[in-house]
ROTITI-811402 format. One line per 10 residues: number of its first residue (from 1); their letters; for each residue x, y, z of N, C-alpha, C. Coordinates in steps of 0.1 Angstrom, whole numbers. Layout:
! ROTITI-811402
NUM) A) X:Y:Z:X:Y:Z:X:Y:Z | ...
This chain:
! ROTITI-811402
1) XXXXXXXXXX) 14:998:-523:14:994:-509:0:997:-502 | -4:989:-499:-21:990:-489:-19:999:-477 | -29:1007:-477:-30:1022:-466:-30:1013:-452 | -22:1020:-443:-16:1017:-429:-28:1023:-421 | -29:1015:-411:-41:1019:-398:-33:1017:-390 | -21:1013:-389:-14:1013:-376:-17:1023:-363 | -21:1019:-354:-21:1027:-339:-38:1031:-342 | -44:1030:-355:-62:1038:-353:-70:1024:-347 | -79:1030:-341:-90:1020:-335:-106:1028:-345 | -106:1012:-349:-117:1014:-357:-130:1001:-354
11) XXXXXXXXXX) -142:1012:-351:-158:1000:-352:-162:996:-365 | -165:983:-364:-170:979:-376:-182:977:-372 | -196:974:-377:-210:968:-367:-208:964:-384 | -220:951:-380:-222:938:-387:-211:932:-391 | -205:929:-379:-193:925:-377:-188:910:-380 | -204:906:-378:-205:887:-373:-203:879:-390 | -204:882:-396:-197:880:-412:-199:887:-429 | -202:882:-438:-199:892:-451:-190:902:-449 | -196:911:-455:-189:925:-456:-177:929:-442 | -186:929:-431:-182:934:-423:-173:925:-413
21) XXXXXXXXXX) -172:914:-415:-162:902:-408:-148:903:-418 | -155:903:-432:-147:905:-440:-135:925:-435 | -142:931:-437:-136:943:-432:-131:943:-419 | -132:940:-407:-125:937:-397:-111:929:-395 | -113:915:-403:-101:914:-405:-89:917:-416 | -98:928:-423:-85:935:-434:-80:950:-429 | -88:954:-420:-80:963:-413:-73:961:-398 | -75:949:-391:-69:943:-387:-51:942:-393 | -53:937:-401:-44:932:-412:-36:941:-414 | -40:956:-413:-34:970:-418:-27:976:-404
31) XXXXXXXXXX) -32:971:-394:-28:976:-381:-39:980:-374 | -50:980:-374:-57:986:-369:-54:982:-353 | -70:986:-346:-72:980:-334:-92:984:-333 | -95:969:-335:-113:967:-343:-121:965:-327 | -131:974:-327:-145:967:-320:-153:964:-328 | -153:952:-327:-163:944:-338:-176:947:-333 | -187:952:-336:-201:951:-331:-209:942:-345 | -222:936:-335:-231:923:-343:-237:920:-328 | -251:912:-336:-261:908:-326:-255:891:-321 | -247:889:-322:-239:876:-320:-227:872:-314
41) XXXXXXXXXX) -227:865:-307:-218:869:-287:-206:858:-296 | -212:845:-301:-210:839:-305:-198:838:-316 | -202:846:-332:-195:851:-337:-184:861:-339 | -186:866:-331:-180:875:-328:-166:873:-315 | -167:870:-311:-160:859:-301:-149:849:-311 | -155:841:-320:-144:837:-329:-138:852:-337 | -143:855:-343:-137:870:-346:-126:873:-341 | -128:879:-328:-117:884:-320:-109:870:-317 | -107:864:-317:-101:852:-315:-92:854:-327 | -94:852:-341:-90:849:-353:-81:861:-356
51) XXXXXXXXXX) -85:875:-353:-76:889:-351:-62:890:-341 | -67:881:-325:-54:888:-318:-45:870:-321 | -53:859:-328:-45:846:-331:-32:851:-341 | -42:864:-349:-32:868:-363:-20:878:-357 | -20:881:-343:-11:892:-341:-20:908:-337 | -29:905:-339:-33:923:-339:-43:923:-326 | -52:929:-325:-59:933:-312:-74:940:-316 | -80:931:-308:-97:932:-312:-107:934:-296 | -119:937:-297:-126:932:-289:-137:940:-294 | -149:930:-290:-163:933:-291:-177:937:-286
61) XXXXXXXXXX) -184:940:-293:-196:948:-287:-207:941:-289 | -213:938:-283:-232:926:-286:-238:939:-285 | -244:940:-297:-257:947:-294:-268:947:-313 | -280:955:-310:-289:958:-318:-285:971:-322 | -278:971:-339:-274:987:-342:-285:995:-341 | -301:992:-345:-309:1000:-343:-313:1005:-330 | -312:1004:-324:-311:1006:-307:-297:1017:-303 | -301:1030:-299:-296:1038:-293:-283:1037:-280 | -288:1027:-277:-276:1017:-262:-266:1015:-271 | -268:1007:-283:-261:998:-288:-245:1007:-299
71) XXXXXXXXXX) -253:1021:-305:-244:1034:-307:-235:1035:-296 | -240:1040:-284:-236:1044:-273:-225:1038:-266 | -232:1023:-266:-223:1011:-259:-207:1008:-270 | -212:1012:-281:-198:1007:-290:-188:1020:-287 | -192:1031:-289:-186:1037:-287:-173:1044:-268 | -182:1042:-263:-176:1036:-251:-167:1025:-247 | -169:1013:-250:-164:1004:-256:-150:1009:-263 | -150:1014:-273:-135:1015:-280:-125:1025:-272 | -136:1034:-266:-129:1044:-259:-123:1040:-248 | -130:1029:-240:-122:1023:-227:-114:1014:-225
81) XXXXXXXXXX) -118:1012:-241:-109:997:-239:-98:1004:-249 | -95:1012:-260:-83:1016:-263:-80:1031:-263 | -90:1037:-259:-89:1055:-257:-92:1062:-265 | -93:1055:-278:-97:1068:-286:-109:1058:-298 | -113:1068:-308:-113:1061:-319:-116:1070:-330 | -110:1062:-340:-107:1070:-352:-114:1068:-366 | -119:1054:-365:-128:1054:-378:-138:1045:-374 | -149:1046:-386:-160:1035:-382:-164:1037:-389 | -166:1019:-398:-177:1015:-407:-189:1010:-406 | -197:1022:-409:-211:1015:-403:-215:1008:-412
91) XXXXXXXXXX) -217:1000:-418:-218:985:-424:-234:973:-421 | -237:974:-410:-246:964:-405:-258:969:-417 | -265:956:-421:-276:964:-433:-286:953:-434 | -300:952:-435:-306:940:-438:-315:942:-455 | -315:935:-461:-320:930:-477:-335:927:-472 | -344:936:-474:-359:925:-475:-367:937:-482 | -381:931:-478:-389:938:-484:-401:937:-491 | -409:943:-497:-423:938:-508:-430:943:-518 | -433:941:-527:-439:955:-533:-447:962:-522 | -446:978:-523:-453:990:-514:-466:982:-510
101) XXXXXXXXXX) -474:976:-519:-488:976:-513:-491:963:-504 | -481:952:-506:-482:944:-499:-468:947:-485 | -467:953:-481:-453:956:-469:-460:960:-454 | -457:950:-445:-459:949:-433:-453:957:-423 | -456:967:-415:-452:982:-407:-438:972:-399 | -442:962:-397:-427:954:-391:-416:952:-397 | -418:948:-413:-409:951:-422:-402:963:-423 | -411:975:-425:-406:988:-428:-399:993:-417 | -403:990:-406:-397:991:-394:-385:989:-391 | -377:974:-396:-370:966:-396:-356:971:-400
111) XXXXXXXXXX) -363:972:-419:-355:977:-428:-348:996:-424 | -359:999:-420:-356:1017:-418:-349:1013:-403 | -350:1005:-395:-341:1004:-383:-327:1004:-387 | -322:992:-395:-313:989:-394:-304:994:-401 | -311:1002:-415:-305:1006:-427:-301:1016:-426 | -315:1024:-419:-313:1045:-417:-308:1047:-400 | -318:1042:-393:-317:1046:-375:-302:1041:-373 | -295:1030:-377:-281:1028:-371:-273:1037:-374 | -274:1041:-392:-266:1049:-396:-265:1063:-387 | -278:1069:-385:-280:1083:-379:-274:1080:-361
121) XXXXXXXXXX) -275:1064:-357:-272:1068:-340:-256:1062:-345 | -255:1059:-355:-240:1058:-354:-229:1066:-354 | -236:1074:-362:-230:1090:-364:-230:1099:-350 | -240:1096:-346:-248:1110:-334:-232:1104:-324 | -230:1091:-322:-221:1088:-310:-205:1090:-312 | -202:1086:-327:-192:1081:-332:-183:1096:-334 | -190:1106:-337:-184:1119:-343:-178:1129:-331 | -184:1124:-321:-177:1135:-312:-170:1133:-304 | -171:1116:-303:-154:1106:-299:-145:1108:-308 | -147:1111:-320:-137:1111:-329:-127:1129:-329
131) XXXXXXXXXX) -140:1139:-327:-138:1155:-330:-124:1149:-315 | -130:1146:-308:-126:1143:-291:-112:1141:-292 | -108:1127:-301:-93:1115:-294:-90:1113:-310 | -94:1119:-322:-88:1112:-333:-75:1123:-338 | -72:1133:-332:-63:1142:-337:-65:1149:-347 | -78:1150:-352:-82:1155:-368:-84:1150:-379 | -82:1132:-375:-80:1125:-385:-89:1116:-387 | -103:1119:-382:-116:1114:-378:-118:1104:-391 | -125:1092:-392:-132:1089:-406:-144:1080:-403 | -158:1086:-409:-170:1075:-410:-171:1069:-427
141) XXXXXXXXXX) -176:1057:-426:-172:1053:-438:-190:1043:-434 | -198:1051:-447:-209:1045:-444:-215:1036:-456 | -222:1023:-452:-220:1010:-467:-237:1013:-470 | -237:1021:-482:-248:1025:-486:-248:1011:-498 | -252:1014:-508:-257:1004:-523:-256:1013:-536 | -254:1004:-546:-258:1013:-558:-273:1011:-561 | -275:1001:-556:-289:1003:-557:-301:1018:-556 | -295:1027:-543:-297:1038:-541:-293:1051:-551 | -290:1045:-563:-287:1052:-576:-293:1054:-586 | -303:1043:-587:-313:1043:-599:-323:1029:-594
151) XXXXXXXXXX) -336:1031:-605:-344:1020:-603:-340:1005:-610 | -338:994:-604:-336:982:-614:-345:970:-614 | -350:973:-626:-363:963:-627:-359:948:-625 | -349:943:-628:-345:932:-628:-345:928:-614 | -345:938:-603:-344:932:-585:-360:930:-584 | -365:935:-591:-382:935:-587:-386:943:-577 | -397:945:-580:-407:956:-573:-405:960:-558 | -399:947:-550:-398:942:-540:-386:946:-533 | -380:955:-540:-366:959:-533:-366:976:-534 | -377:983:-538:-379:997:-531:-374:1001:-521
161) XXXXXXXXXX) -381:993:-512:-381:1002:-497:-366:996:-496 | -360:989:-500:-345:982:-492:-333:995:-500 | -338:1000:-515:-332:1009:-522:-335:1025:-518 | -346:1026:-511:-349:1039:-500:-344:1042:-490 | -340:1030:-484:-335:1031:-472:-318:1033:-474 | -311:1028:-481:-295:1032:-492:-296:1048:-492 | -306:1050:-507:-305:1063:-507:-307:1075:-492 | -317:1072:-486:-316:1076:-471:-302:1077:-463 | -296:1069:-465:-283:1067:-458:-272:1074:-465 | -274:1071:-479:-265:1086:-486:-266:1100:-485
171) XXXXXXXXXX) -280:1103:-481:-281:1115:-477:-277:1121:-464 | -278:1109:-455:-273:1112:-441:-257:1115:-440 | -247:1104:-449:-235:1108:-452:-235:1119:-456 | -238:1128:-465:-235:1137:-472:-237:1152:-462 | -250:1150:-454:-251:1159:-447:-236:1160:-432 | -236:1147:-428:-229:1147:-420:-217:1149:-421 | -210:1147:-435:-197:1151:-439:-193:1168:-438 | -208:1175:-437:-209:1188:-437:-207:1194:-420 | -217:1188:-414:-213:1184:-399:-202:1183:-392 | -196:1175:-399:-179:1166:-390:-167:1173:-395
181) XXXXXXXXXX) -164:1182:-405:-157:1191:-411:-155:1199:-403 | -139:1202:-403:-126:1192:-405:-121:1188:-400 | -124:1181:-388:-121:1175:-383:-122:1158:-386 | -133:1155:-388:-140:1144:-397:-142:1143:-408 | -143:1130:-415:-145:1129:-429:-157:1117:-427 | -169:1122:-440:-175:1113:-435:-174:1108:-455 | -177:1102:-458:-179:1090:-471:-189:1077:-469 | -192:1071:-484:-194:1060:-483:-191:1054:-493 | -196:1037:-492:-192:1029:-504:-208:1025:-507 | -209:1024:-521:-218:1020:-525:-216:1002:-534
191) XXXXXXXXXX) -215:989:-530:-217:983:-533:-221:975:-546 | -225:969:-558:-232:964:-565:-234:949:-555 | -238:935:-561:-239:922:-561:-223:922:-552 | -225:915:-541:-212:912:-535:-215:896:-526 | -201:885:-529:-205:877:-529:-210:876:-513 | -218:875:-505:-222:874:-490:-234:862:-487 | -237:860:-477:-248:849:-475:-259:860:-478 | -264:874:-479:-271:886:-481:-276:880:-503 | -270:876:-502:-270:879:-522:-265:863:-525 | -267:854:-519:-263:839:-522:-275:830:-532
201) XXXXXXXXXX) -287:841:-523:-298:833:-530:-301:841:-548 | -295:851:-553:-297:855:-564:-295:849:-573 | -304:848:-584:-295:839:-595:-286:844:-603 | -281:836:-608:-267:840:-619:-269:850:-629 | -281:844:-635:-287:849:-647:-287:866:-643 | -291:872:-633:-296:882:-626:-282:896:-623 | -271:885:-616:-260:892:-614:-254:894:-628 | -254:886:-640:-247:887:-651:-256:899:-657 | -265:900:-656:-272:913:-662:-273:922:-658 | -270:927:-645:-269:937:-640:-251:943:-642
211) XXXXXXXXXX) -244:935:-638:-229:939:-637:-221:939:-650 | -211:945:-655:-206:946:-667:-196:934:-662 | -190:932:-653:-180:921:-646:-193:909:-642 | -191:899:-648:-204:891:-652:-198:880:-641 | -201:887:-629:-198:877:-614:-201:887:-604 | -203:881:-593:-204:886:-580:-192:894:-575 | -195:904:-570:-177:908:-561:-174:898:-549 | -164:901:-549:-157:896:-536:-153:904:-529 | -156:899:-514:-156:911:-501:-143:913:-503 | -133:906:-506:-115:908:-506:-112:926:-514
221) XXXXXXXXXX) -124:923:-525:-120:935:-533:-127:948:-529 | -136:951:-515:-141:960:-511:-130:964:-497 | -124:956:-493:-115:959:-484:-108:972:-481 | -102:969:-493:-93:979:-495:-96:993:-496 | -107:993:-502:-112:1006:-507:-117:1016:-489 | -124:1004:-482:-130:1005:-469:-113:1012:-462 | -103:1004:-460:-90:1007:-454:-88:1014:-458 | -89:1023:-471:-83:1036:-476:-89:1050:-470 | -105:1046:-468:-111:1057:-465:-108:1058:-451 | -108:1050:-442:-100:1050:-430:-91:1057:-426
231) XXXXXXXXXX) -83:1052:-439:-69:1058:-436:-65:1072:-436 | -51:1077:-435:-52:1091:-438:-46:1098:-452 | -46:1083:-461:-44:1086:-475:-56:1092:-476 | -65:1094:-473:-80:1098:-478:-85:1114:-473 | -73:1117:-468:-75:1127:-456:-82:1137:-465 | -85:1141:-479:-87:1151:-487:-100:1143:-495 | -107:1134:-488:-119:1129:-499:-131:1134:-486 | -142:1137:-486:-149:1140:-479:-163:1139:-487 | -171:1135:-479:-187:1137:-485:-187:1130:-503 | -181:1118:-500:-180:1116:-516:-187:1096:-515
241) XXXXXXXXXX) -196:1093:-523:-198:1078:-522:-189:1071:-534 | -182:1058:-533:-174:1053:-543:-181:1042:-540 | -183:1038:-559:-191:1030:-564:-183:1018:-566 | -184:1005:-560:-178:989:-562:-186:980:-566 | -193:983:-578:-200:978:-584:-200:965:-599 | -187:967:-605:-188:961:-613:-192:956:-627 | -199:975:-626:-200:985:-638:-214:981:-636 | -223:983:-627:-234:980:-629:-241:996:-631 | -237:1009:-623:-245:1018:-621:-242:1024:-634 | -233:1026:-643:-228:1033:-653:-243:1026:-667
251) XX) -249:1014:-661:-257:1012:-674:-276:1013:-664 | -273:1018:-662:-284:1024:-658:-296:1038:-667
């Protein structure tokens, strides 16, 4: 039987689709009650539309995760519009990058904004609404990569700084799981190839040699793992990253 969110309010950011549109409406689904955050008024608007169409209860947050407001504002947000909150997947994440010697300070910028600074102001806001209104049953659930596991020649030279910025973020999990104890649990998921508009343009050839499962994931099969950590089946996993990969990190 798939882990119950009934009565928890949970943030998702990168809300507006992949991973995180996808996770919105599977905890939806579970019972939750979602503030969708994404840089898109638009998106996000059918979102919440497609959630309270299905029965359940949504509302959303416009903002820039890397922006300090935009922590602040979500969190507030869930608080006033449902009183508490109890989990949050910080999720929002951007793909780019160049080999080191050719990488533009706007780039690095870009990528360490969205990948590391959201993760750390997500945490800074999210943890002490949670110590606050979650009853003890706090959960951050942060979408790191396996990428952040080893080097893979096959991504090219060019996906360093996007695999720095992962591992960055696993370390922030880890520390903060030390932090948020025990009242909070903090975790993350580490990813392989998942099918999204983020990994559409990869070739086949690419995903079959990296993954022992010789295809893309599907966000359907990351769901669940996301609603577990949520949940309070998970209430005893803490500071731990689980790999959805596809058996990619094991041949490393």
């Amino acid at each position: 039987m798939p882990a119950s969110l009934a009565e928890k309010v949970v943030i998702v950011t990168g809300a507006s689709s992949g991973m995180g549109e996808g996770v919105a409406l599977g905890v939806a689904k579970a019972g939750a009650k979602v503030v969708a955050v994404a840089r898109s008024a638009d998106k996000l608007d059918a979102l919440v539309k497609e959630i309270t169409e299905a029965g359940g209860e949504a509302t959303s947050y416009v903002g820039d995760v890397s922006l300090e407001s935009t922590a602040k504002g979500m969190v507030e947000k869930a608080l006033s519009t449902f009183g508490a909150l109890h989990a949050a997947f910080l999720n929002a994440g951007y793909y780019g990058g160049a080999p080191i010697t050719m990488l533009e300070i706007d780039e690095i910028d870009k990528i360490l904004g969205i990948n590391v600074k959201s993760v750390i102001l997500g945490i800074k806001h999210c943890l002490p609404a949670m110590k606050e209104t979650s009853g003890g049953t706090g959960s951050i659930i942060v979408n790191t990569s396996v990428m952040s596991t080893s080097v893979t020649g096959a991504m090219g030279s060019a996906a360093g700084i996007y695999a720095a910025s992962k591992a960055a973020a696993k370390m922030i999990m880890k520390y903060a799981a030390v932090e948020a104890a025990p009242e909070v649990r903090v975790n993350a998921i580490a990813p392989g190839i998942i099918k999204t508009a983020m990994t559409e343009a990869l070739p086949g050839e690419v995903v079959e040699s990296l993954q022992l499962v010789k295809r893309p994931g599907k966000v359907d099969e990351v769901v669940p793992l996301v609603t577990y950590l949520a949940s309070d089946e998970s209430s005893f996993v803490t500071g731990s990253e689980m790999v959805v990969d596809g058996g990619w990190a094991i041949q490393a």
